[in-house]
MIDOSE-1310 file (N, C-alpha, C; in nm, 2 decimals, decimal comma, always signed):
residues 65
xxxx	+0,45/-1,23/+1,01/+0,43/-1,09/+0,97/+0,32/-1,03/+1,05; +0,33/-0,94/+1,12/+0,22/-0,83/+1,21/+0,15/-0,76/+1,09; +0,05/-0,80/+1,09/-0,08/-0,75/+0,98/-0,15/-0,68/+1,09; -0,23/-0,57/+1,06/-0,39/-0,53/+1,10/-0,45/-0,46/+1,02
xxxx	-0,56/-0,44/+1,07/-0,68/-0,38/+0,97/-0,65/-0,26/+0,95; -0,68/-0,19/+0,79/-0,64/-0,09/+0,74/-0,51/-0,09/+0,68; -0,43/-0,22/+0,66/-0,30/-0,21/+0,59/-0,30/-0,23/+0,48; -0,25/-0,18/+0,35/-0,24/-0,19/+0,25/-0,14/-0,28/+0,20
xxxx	-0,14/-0,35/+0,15/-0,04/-0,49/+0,07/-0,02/-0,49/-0,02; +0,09/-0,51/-0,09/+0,12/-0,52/-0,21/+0,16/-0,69/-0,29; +0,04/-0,74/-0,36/+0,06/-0,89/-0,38/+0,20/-0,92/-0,46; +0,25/-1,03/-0,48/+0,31/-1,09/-0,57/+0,27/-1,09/-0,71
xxxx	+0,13/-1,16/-0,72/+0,05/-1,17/-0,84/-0,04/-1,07/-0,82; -0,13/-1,03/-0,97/-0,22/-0,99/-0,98/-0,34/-1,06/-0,96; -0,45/-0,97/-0,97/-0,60/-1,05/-0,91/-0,64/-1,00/-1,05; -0,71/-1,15/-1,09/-0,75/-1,13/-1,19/-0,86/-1,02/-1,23
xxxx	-0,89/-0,91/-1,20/-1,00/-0,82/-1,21/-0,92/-0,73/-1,32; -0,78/-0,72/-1,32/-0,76/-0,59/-1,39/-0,60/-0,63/-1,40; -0,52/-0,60/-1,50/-0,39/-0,59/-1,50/-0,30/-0,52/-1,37; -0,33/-0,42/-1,33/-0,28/-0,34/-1,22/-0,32/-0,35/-1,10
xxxx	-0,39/-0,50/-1,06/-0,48/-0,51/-0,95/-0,39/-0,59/-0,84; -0,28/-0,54/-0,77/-0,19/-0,58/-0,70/-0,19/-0,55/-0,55; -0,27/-0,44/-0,50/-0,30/-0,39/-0,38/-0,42/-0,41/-0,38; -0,41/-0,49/-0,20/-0,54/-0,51/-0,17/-0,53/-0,44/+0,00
xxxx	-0,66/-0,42/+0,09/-0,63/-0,38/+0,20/-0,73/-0,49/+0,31; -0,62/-0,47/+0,39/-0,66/-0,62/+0,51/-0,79/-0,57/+0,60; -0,89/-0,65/+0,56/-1,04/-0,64/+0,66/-1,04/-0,67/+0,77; -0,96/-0,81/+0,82/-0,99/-0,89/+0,90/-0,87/-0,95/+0,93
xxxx	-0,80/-1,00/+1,08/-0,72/-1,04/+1,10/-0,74/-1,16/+1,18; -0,70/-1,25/+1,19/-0,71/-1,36/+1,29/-0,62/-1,50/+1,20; -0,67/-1,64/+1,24/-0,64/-1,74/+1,14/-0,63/-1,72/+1,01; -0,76/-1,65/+0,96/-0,77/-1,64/+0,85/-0,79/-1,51/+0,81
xxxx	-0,76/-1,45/+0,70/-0,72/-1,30/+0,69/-0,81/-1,28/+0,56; -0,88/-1,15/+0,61/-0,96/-1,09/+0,50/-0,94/-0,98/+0,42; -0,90/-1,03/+0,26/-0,86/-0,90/+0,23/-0,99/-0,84/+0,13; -0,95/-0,69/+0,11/-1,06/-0,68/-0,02/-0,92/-0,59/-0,16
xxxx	-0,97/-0,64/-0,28/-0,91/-0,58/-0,34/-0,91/-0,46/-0,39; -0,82/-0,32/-0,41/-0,83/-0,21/-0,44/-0,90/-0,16/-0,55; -0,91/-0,23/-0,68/-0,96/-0,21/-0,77/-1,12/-0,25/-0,78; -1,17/-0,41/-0,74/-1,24/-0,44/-0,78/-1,37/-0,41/-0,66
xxxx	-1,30/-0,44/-0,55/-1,35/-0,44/-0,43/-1,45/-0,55/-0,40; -1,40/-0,70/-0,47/-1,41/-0,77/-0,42/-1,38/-0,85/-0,28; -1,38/-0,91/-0,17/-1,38/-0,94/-0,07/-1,33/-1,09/-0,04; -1,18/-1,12/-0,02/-1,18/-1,26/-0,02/-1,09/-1,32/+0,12
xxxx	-1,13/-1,41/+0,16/-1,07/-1,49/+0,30/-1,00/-1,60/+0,25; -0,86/-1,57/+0,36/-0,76/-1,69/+0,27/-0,69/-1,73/+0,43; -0,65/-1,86/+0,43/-0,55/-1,87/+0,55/-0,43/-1,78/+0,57; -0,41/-1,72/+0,69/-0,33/-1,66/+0,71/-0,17/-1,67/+0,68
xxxx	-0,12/-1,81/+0,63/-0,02/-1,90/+0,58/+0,01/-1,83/+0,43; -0,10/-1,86/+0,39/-0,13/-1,82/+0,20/-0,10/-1,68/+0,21; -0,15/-1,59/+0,26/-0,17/-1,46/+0,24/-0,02/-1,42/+0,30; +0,03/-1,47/+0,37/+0,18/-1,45/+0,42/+0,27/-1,46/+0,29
xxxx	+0,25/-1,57/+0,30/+0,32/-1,59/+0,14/+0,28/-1,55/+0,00; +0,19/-1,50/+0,00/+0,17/-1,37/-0,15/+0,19/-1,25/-0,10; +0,22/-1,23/-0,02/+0,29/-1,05/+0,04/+0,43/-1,05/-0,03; +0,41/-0,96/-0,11/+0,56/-0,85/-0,17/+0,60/-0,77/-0,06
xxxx	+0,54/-0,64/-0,03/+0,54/-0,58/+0,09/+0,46/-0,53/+0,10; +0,45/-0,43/+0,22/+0,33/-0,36/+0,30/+0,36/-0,23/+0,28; +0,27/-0,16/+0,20/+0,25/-0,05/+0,19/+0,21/+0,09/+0,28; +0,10/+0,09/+0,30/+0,03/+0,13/+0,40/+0,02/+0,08/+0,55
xxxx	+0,05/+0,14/+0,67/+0,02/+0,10/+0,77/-0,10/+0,12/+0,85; -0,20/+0,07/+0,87/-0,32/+0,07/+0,94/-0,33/+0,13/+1,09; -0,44/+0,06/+1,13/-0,41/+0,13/+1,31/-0,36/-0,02/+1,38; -0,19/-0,01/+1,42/-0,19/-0,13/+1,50/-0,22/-0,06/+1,62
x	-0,22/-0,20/+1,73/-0,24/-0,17/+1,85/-0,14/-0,23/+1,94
């Protein structure tokens, strides 16, 4: 999946901060991918593998290059 910064995601599951807390937006791209969540705006790094596989889809597109 072609991720970059500024994309908005739509999870599988929710984050536990909030019932509706399903979109997060991507900080960081490389191995390991940094997202923060929409609601809480917490900040979390996950292997790029994981975070592949909790993507529903991609909402928002960022600035690719």
């Amino acid at each position: 999946m072609d991720l970059s910064i500024g994309d908005k995601i739509e999870m599988k599951k929710n984050h536990p901060c909030g019932k509706k807390a399903v979109v997060f937006t991507v900080l960081r791209v490389g191995a390991d991918i940094k997202i923060k969540c929409d609601n809480c705006g917490r900040e979390i790094m996950l292997p790029r593998l994981k975070v592949e596989k909790m993507i529903k889809k991609l909402l928002i597109v960022g600035e690719h290059q």
